[in-house]
Residue frames as a rotation matrix with the C-alpha (Angstrom) as fourth column:
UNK 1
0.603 0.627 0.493 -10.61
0.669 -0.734 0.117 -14.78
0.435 0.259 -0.862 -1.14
UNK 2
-0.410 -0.856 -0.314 -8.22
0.826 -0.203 -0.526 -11.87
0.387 -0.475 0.790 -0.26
UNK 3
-0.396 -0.148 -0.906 -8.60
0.846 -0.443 -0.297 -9.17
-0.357 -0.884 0.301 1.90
UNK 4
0.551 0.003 0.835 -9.64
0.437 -0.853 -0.285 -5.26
0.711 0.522 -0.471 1.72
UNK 5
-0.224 -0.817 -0.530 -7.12
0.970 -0.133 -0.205 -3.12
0.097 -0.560 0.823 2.08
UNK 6
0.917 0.250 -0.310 -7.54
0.328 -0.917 0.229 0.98
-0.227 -0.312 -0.923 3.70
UNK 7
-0.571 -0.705 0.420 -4.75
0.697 -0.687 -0.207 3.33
0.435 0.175 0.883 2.85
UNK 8
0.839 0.374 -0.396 -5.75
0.487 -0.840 0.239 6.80
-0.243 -0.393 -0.887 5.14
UNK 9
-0.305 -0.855 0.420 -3.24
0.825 -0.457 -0.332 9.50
0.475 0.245 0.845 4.62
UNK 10
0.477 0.812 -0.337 -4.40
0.821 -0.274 0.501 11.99
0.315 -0.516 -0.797 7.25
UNK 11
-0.476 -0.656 0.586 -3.69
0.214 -0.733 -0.646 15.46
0.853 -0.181 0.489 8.61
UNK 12
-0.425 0.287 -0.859 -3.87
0.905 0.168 -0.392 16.65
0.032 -0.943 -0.331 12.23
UNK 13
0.617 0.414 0.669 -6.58
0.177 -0.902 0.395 19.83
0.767 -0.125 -0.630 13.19
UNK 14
-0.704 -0.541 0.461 -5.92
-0.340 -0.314 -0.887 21.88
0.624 -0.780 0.037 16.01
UNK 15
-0.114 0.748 0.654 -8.95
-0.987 -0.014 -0.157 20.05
-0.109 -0.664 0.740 17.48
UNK 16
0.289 0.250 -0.924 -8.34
-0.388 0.913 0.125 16.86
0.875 0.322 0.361 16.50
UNK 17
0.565 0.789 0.242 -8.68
-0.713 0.318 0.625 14.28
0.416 -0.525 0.742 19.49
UNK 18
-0.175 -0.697 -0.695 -5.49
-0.800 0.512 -0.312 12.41
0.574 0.501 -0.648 19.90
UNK 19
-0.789 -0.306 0.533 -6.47
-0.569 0.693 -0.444 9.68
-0.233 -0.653 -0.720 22.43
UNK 20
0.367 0.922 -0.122 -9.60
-0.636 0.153 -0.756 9.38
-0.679 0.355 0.643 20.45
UNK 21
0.557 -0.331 -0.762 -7.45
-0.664 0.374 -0.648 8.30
0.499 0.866 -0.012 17.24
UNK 22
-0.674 -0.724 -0.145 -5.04
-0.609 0.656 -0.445 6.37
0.417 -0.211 -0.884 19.19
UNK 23
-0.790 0.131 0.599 -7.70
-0.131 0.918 -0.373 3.84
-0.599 -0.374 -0.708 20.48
UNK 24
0.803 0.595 0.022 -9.67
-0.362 0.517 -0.776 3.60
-0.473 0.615 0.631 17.68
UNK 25
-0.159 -0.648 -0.745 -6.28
-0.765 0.558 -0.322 2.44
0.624 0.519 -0.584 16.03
UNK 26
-0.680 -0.134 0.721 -6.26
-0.719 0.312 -0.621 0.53
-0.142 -0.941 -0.308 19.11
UNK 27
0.051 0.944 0.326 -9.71
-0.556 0.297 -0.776 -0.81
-0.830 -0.142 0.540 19.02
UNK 28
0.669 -0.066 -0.740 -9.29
-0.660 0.404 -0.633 -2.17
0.341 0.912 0.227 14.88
UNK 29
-0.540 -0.836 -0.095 -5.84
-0.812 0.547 -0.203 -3.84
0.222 -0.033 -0.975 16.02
UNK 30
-0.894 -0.075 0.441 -7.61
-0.409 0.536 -0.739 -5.86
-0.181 -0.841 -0.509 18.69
UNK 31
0.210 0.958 -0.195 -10.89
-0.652 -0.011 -0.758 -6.45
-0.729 0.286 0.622 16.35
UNK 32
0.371 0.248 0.895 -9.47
0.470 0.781 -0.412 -8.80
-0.801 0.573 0.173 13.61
UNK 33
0.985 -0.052 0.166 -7.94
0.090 -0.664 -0.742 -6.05
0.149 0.746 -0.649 11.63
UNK 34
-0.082 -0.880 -0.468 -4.11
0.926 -0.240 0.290 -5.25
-0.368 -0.410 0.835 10.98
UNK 35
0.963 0.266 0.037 -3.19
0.261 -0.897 -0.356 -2.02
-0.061 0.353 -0.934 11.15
UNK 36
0.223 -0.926 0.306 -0.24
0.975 0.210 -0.075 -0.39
0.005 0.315 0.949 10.07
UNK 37
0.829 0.559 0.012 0.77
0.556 -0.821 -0.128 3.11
-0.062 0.113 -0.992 11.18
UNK 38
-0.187 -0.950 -0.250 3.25
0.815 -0.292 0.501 5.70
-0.549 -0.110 0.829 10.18
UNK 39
0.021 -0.013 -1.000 4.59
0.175 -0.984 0.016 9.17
-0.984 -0.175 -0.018 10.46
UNK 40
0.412 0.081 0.908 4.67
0.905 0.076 -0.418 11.03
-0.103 0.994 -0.043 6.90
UNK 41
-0.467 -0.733 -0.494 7.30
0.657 -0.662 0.361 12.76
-0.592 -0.156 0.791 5.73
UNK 42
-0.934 -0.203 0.292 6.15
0.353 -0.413 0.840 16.04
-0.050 0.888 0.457 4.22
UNK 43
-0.889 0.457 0.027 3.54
-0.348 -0.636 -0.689 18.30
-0.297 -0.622 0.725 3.87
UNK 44
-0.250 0.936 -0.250 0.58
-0.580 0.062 0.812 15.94
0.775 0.348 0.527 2.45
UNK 45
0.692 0.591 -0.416 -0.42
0.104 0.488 0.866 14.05
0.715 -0.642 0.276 5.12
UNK 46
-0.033 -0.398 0.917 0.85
-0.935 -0.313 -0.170 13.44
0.354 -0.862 -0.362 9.29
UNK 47
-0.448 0.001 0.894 -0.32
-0.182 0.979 -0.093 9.91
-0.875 -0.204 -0.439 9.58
UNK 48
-0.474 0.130 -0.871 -0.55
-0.825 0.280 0.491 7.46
0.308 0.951 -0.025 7.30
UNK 49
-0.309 0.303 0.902 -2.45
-0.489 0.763 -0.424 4.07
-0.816 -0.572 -0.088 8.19
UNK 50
-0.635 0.030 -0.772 -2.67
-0.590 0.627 0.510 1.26
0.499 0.779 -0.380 6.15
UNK 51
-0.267 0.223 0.938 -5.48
-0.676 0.650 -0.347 -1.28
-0.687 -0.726 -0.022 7.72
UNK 52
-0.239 0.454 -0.858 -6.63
-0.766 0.456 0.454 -4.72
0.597 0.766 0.239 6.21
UNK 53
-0.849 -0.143 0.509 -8.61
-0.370 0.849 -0.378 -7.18
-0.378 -0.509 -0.773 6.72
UNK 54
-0.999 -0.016 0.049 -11.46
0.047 0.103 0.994 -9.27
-0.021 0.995 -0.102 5.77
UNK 55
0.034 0.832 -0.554 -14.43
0.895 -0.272 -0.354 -6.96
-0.446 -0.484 -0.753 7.20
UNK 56
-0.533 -0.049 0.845 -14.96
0.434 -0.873 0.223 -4.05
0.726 0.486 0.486 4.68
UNK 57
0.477 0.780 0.406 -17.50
0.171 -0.536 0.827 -2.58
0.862 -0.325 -0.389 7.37
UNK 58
0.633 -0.444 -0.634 -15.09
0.693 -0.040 0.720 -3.01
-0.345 -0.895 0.283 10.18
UNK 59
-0.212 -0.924 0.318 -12.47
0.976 -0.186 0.110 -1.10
-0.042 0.334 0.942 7.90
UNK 60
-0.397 0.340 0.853 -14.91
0.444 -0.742 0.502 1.57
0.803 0.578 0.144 7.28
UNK 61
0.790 0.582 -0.193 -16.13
0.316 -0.117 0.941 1.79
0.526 -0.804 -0.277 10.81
UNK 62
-0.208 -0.977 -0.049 -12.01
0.879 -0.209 0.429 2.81
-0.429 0.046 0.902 11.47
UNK 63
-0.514 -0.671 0.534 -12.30
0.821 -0.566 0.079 5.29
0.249 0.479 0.842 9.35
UNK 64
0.426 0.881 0.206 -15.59
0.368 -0.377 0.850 6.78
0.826 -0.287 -0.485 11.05
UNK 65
0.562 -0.184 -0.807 -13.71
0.774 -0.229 0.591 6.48
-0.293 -0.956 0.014 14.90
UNK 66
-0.530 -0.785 -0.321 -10.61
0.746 -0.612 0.264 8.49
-0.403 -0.100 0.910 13.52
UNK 67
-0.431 0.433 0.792 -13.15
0.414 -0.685 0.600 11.23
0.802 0.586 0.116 11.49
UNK 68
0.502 0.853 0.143 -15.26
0.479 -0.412 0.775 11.20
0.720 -0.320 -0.616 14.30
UNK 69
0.629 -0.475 -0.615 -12.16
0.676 -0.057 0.735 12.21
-0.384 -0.878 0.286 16.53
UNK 70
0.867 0.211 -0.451 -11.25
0.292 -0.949 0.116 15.05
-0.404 -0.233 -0.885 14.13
UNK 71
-0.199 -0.949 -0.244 -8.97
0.021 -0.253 0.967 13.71
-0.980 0.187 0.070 12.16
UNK 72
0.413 0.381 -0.827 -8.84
-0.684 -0.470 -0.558 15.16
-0.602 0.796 0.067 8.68
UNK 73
-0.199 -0.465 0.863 -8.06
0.423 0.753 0.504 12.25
-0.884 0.465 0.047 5.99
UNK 74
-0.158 -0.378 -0.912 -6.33
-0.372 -0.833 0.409 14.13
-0.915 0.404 -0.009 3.54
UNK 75
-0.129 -0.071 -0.989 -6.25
-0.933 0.348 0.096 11.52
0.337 0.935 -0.111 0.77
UNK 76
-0.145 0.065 0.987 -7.12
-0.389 0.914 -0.117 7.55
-0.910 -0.401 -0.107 0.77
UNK 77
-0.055 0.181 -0.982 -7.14
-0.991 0.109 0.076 4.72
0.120 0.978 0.173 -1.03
UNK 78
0.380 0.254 0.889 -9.04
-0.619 0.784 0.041 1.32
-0.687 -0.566 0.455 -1.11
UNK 79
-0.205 -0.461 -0.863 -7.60
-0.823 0.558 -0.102 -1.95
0.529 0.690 -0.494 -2.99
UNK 80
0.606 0.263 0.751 -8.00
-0.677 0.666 0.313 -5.84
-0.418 -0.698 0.582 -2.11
UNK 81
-0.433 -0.888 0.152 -5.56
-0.773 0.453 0.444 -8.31
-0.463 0.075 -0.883 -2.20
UNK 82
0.666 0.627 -0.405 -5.15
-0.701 0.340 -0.627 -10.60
-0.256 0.701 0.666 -5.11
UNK 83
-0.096 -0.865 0.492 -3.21
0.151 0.476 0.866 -12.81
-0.984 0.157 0.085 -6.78
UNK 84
-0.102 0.235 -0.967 -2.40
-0.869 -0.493 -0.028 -11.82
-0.483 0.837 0.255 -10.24
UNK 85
0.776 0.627 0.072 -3.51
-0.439 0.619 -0.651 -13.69
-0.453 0.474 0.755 -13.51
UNK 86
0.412 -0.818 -0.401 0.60
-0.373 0.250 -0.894 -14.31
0.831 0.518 -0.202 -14.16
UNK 87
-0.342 -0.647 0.682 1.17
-0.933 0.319 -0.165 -16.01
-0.111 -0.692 -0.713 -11.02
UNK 88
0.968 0.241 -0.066 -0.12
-0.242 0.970 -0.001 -19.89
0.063 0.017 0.998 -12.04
UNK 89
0.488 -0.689 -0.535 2.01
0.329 0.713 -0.619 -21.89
0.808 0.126 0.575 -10.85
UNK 90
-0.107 -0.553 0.826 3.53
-0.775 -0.475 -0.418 -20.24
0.623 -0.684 -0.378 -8.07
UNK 91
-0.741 0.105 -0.663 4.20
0.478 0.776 -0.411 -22.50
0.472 -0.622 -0.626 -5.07
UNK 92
0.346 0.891 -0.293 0.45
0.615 0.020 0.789 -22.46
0.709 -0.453 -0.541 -2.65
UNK 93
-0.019 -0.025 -1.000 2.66
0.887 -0.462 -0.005 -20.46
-0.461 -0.887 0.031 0.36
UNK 94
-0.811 -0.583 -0.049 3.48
0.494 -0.727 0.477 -17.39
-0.314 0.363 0.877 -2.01
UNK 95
-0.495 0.790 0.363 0.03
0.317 -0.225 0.921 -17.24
0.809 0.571 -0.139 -3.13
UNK 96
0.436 0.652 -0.620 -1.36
0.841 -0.051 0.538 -17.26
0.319 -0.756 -0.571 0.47
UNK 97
-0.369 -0.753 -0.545 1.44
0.793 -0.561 0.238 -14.35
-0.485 -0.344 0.804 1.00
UNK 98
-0.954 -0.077 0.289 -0.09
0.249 -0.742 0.623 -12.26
0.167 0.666 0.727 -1.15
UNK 99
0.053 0.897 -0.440 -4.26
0.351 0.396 0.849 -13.08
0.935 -0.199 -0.294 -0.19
UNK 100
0.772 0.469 -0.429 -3.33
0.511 -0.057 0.858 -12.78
0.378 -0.881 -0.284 3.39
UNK 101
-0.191 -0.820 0.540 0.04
-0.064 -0.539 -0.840 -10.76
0.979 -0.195 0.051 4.04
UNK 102
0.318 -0.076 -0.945 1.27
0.947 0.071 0.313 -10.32
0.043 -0.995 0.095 7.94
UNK 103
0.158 -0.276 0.948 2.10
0.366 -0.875 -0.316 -7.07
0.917 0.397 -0.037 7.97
UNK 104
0.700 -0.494 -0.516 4.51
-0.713 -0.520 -0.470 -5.13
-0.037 0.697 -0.716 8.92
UNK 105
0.640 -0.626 -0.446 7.53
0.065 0.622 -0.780 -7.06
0.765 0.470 0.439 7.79
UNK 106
0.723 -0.360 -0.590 10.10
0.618 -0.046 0.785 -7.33
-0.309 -0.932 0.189 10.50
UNK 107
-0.065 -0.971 -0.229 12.83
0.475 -0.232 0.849 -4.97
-0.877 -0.054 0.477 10.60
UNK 108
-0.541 -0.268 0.797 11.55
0.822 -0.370 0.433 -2.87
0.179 0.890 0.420 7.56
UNK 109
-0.205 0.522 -0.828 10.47
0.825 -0.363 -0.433 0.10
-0.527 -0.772 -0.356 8.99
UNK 110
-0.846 -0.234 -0.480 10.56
-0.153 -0.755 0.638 2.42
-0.511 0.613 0.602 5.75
UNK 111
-0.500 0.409 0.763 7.25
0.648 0.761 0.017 2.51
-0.574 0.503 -0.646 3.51
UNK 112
-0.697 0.152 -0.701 6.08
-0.625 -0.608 0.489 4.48
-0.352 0.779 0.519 0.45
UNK 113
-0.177 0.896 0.407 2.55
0.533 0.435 -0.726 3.75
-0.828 0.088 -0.554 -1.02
UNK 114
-0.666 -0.161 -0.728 1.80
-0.613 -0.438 0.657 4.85
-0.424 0.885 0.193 -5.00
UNK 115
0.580 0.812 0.066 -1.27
-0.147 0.184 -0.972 4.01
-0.801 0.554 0.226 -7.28
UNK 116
-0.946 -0.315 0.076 -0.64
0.068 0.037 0.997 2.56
-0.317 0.948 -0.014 -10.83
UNK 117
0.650 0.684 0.330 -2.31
-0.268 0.613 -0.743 1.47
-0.711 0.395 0.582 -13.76
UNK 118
-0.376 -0.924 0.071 -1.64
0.356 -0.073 0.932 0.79
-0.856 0.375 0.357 -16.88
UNK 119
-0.373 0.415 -0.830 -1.45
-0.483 -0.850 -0.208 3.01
-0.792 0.324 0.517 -19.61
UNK 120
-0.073 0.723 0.687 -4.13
0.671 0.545 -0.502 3.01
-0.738 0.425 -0.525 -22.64
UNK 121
-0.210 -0.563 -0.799 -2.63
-0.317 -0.734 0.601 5.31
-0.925 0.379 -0.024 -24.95
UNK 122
0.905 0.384 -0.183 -3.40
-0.393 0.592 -0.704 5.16
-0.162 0.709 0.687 -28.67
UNK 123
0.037 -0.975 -0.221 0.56
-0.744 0.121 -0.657 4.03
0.667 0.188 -0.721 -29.48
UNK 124
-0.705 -0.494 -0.509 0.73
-0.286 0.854 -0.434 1.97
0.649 -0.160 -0.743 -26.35
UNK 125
0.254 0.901 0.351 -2.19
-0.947 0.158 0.281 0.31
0.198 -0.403 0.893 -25.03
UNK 126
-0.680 0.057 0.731 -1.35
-0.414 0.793 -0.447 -2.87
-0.605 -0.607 -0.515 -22.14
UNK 127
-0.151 0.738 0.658 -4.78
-0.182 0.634 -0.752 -4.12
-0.972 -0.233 0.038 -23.17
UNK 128
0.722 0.090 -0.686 -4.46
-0.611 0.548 -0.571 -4.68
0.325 0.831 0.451 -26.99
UNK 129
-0.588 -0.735 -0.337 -1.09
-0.760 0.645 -0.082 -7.01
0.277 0.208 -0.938 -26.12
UNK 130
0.308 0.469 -0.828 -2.23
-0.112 0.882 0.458 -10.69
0.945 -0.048 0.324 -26.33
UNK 131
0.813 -0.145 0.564 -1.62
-0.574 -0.362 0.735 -12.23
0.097 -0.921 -0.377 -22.84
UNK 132
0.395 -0.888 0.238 1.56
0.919 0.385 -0.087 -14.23
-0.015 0.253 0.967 -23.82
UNK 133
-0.148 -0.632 0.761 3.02
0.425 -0.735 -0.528 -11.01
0.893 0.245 0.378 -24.21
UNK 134
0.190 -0.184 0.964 2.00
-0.788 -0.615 0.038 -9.19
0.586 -0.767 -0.262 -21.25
UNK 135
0.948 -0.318 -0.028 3.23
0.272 0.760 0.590 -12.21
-0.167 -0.567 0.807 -19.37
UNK 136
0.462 -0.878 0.128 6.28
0.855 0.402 -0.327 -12.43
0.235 0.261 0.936 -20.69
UNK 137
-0.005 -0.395 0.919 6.86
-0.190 -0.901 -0.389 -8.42
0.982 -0.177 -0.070 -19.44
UNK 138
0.585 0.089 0.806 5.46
-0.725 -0.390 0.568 -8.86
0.365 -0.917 -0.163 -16.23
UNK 139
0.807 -0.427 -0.408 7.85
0.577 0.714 0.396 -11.96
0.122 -0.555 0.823 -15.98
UNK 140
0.089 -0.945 0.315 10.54
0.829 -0.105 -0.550 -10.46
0.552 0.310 0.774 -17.01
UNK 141
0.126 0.733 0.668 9.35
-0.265 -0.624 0.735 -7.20
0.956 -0.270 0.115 -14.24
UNK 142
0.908 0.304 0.287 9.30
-0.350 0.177 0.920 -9.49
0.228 -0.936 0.268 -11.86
UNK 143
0.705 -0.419 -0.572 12.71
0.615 0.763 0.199 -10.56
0.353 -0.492 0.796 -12.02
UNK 144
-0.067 -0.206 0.976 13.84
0.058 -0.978 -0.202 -7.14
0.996 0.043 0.078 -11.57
UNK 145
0.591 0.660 0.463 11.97
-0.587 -0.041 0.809 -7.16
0.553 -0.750 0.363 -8.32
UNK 146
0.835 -0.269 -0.481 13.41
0.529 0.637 0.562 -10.70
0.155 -0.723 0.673 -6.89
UNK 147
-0.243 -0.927 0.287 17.00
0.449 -0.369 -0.813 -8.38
0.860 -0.069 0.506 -7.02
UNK 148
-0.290 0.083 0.953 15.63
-0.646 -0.752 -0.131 -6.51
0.706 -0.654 0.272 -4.42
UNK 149
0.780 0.397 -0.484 14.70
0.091 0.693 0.715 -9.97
0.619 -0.601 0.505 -2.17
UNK 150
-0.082 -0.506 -0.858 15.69
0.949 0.222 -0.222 -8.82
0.303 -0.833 0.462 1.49
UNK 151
-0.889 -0.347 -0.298 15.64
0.437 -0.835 -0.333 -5.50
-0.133 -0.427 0.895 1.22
UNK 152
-0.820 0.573 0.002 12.39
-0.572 -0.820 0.026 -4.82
0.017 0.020 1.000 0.13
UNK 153
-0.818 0.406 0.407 8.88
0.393 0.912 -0.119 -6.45
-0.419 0.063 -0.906 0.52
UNK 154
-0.791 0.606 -0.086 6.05
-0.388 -0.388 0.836 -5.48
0.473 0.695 0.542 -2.28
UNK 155
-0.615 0.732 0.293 2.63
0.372 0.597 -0.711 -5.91
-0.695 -0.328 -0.639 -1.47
UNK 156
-0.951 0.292 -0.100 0.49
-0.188 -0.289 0.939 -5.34
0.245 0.912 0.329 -5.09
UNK 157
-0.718 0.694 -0.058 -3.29
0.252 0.181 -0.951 -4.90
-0.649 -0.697 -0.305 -4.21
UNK 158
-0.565 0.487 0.667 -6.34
0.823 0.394 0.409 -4.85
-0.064 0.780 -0.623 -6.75
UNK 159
-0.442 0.839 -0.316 -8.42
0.609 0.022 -0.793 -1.76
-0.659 -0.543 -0.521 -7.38
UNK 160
-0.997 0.027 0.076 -10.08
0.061 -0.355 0.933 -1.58
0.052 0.935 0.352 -10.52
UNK 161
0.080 0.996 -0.034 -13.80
0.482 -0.009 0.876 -0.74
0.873 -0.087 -0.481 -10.27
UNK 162
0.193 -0.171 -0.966 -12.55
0.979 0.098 0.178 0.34
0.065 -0.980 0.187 -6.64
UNK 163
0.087 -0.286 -0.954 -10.57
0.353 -0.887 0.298 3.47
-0.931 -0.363 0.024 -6.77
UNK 164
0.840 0.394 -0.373 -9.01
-0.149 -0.494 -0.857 5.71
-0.522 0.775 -0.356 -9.67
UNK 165
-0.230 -0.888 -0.397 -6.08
-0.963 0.149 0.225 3.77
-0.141 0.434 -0.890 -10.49
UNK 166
0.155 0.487 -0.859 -5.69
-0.664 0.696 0.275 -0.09
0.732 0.528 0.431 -11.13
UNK 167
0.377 -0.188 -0.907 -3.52
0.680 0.721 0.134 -1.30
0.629 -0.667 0.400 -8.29
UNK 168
0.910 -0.083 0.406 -2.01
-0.390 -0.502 0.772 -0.04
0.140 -0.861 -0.489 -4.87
UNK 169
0.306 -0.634 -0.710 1.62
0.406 0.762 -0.505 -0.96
0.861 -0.133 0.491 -4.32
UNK 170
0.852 -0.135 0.506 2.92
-0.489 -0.552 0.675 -0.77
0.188 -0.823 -0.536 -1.20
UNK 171
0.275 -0.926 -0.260 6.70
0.260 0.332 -0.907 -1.31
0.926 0.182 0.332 -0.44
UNK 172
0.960 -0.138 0.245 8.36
-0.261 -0.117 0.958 -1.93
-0.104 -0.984 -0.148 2.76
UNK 173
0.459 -0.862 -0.215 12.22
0.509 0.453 -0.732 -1.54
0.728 0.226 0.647 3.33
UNK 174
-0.038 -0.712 -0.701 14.96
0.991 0.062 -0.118 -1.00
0.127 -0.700 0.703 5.98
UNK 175
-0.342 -0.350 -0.872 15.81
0.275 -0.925 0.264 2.55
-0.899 -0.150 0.413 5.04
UNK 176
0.287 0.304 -0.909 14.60
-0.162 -0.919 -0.359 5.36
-0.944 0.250 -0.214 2.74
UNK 177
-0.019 -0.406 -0.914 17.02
-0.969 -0.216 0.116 4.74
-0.245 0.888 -0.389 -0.38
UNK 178
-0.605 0.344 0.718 15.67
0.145 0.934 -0.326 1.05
-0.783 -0.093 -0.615 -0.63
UNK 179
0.602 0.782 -0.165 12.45
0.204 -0.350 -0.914 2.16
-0.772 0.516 -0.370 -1.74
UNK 180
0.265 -0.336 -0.904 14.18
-0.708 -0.704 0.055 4.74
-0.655 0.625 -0.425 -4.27
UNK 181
-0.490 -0.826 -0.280 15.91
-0.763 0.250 0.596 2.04
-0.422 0.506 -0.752 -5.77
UNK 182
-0.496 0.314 0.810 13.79
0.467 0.882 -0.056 -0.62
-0.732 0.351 -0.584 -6.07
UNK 183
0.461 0.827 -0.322 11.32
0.085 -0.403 -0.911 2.25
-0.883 0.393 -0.256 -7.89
UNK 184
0.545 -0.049 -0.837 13.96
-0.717 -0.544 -0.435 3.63
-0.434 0.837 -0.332 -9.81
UNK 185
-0.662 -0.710 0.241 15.57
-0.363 0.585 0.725 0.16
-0.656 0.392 -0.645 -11.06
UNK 186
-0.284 0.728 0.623 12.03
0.620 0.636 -0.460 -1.20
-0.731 0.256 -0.632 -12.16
UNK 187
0.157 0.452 -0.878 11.16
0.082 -0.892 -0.444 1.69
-0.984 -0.002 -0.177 -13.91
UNK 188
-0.423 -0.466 -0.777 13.47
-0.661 -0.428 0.617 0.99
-0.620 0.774 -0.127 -16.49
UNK 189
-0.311 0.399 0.863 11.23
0.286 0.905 -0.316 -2.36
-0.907 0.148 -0.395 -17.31
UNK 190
-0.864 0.421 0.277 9.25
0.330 0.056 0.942 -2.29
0.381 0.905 -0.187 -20.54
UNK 191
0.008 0.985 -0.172 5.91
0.783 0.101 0.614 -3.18
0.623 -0.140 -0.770 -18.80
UNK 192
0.167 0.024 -0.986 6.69
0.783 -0.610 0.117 0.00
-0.599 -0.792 -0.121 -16.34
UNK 193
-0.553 -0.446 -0.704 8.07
0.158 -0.886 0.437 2.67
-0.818 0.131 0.560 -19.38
UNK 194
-0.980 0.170 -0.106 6.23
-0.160 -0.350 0.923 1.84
0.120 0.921 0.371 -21.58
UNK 195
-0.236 0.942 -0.239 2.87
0.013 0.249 0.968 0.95
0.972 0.226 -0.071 -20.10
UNK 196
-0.120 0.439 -0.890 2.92
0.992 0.019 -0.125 2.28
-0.038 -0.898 -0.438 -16.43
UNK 197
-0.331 -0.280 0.901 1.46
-0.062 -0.946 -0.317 5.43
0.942 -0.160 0.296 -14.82
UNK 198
-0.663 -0.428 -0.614 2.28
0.712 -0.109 -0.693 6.04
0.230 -0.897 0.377 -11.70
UNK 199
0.602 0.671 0.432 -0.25
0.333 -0.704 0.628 8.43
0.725 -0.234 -0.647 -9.03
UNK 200
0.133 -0.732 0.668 1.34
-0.589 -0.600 -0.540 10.49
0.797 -0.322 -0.511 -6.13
UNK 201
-0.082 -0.540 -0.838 3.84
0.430 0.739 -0.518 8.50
0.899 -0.403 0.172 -3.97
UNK 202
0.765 0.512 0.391 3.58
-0.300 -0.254 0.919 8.52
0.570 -0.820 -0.041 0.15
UNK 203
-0.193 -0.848 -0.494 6.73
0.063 0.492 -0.868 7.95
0.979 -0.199 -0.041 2.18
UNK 204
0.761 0.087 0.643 6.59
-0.539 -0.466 0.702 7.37
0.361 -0.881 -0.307 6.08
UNK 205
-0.584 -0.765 -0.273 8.43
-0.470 0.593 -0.654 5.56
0.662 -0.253 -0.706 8.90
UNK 206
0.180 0.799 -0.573 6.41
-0.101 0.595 0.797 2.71
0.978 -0.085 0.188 10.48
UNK 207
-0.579 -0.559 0.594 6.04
-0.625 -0.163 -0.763 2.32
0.523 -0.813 -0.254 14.16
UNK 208
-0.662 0.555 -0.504 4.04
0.748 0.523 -0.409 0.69
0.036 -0.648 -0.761 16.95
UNK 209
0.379 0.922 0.083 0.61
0.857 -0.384 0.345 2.75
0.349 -0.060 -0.935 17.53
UNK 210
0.878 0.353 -0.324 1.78
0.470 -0.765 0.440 4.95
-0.093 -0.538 -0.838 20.55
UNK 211
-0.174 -0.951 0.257 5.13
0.884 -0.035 0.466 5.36
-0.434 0.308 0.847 18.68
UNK 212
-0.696 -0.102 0.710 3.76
0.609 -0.607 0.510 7.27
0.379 0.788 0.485 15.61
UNK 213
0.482 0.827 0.289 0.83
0.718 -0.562 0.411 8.88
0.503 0.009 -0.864 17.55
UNK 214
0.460 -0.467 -0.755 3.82
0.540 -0.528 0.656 10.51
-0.705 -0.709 0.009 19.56
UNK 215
-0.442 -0.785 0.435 6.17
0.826 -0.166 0.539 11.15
-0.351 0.597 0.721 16.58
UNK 216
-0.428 0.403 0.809 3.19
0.830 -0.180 0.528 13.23
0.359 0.897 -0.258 14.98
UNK 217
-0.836 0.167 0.522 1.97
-0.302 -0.935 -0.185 14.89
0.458 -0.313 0.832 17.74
UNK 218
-0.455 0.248 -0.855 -0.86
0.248 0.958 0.146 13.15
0.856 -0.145 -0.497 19.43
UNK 219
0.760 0.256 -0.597 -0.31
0.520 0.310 0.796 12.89
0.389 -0.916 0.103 22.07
């Protein structure tokens, strides 16, 4: 069974609480939850946080401490980890990689969050292709991806019925123009040009807690 995952994208008030938010991050870490926080570049959001785990009420009780401490969550988005219907066969650790992730990756301190689906257009519509076919894209997709194995780690998260896209991707790499690339090689896929849209992309840099509550202001 795999996880739920929190995406916050938050902006500071001039009353917002900052030792309030820093130990409710605090408080989730140390509760069975990972969290993941970082600084956002640009003017939608100041902190980003990414938490999962497998307590929706604990996840949601997070987002209560950091509201109730005045911080404004600008945008969000929920998703739960899955394993897609084109991964049979995969070897049993890769699957559990995906179901349960460790998060963050070492040493990748770059990360950019972005909603799909896919599109349902009358011309090109994902869901009329038999699934032999949309296999064969999303194989052929994925080997795109493995080109990027080291520099970038993908986490693909489920939320249809959930949010207002189909999945959550989140993408962790070294440096800034990682990301870029891995987006703007895949892009050129089939199953991405011709049957992805894409919602509005989040870039930050990932720290420890009292890292990014400093970087932002905070504290």
């Amino acid at each position: 069974m795999g996880w739920g995952v929190l995406h916050l994208f938050c902006k500071l008030r001039p009353d917002t609480d900052g030792e309030a938010v820093v130990s409710a991050l605090k408080a989730a870490a140390s509760d069975a939850q990972q969290v993941v926080p970082f600084s956002v570049f640009g003017h939608k959001a100041d902190l980003g946080i990414m938490a999962l785990g497998e307590d929706l009420v604990r996840l949601r009780a997070l987002q209560s401490a950091l509201q109730a401490a005045r911080l404004e969550v600008a945008d969000s988005y929920l998703s739960l980890t899955e394993v897609s219907e084109y991964a049979k066969g995969m070897p049993p650790e890769h699957l559990e990689a995906r179901l349960h992730p460790v998060l963050p990756p070492a040493g990748k301190r770059a990360i950019c969050f972005y909603p799909m689906s896919k599109r349902r257009g009358d011309q090109d519509n994902w869901y009329t292709l038999d699934f032999e076919s949309r296999k064969a894209l999303m194989m052929d997709h994925g080997k795109s991806g493995r080109t990027f194995s080291g520099r970038i780690v993908q986490l693909i998260t489920g939320s249809t019925g959930l949010d207002d896209y189909e999945w959550g991707v989140t993408l962790f790499g070294q440096r800034p123009d990682d990301l870029k690339d891995c987006v703007y090689t895949m892009r050129f896929d089939e199953a991405s040009a011709k049957y992805a849209e894409f919602g509005r992309f989040y870039t930050g840099v990932i720290g420890d807690i009292d890292e990014v509550a400093a970087l932002v202001g905070l504290v």
